[in-house]
C-alpha positions, 0 to 999 in steps of 0.5 A, a space after each residue: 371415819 378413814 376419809 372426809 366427807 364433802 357434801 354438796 348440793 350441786 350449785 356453781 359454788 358447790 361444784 367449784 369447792 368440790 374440785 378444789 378438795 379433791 384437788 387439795 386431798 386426793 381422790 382417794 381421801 375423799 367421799 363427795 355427797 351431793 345431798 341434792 340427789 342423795 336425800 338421804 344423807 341430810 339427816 347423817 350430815 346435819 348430825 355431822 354439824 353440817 349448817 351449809 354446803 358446801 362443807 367438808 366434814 374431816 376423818 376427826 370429825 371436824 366440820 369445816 364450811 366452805 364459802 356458802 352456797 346454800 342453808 341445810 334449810 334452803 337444801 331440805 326445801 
């Protein structure tokens, strides 16, 4: 993986951190996953270590939580 992942789900807090990361990275360093519409990533960012959006997964792998918006359980509802 050349660039982090963020995932999000689209909540205030999500959308807030989701500007902040690309404003720290660089558009360019980042793919931004909104979990809420693209279902199908739940599964890739649970694997990643994701526990709640908004999360930041790093090209090392590293996965870093940001605040708390929701539970990947309360995403998955």
């Amino acid at each position: 993986m050349s660039k982090s992942i963020f995932y999000h789900a689209g909540c205030p807090v999500c959308v807030s951190a989701e500007q902040d990361i690309v404003n720290l990275v660089g558009a360019e360093n980042v793919e931004v996953v909104h979990i809420g519409e693209d279902r199908s990533r739940i599964a890739e960012a649970e694997k990643a270590g994701v526990k709640s959006v908004p999360a930041l997964v790093t090209p090392n792998g590293n996965t870093l939580h940001i605040n708390f918006g929701a539970s990947m359980e309360d995403v998955k509802g």
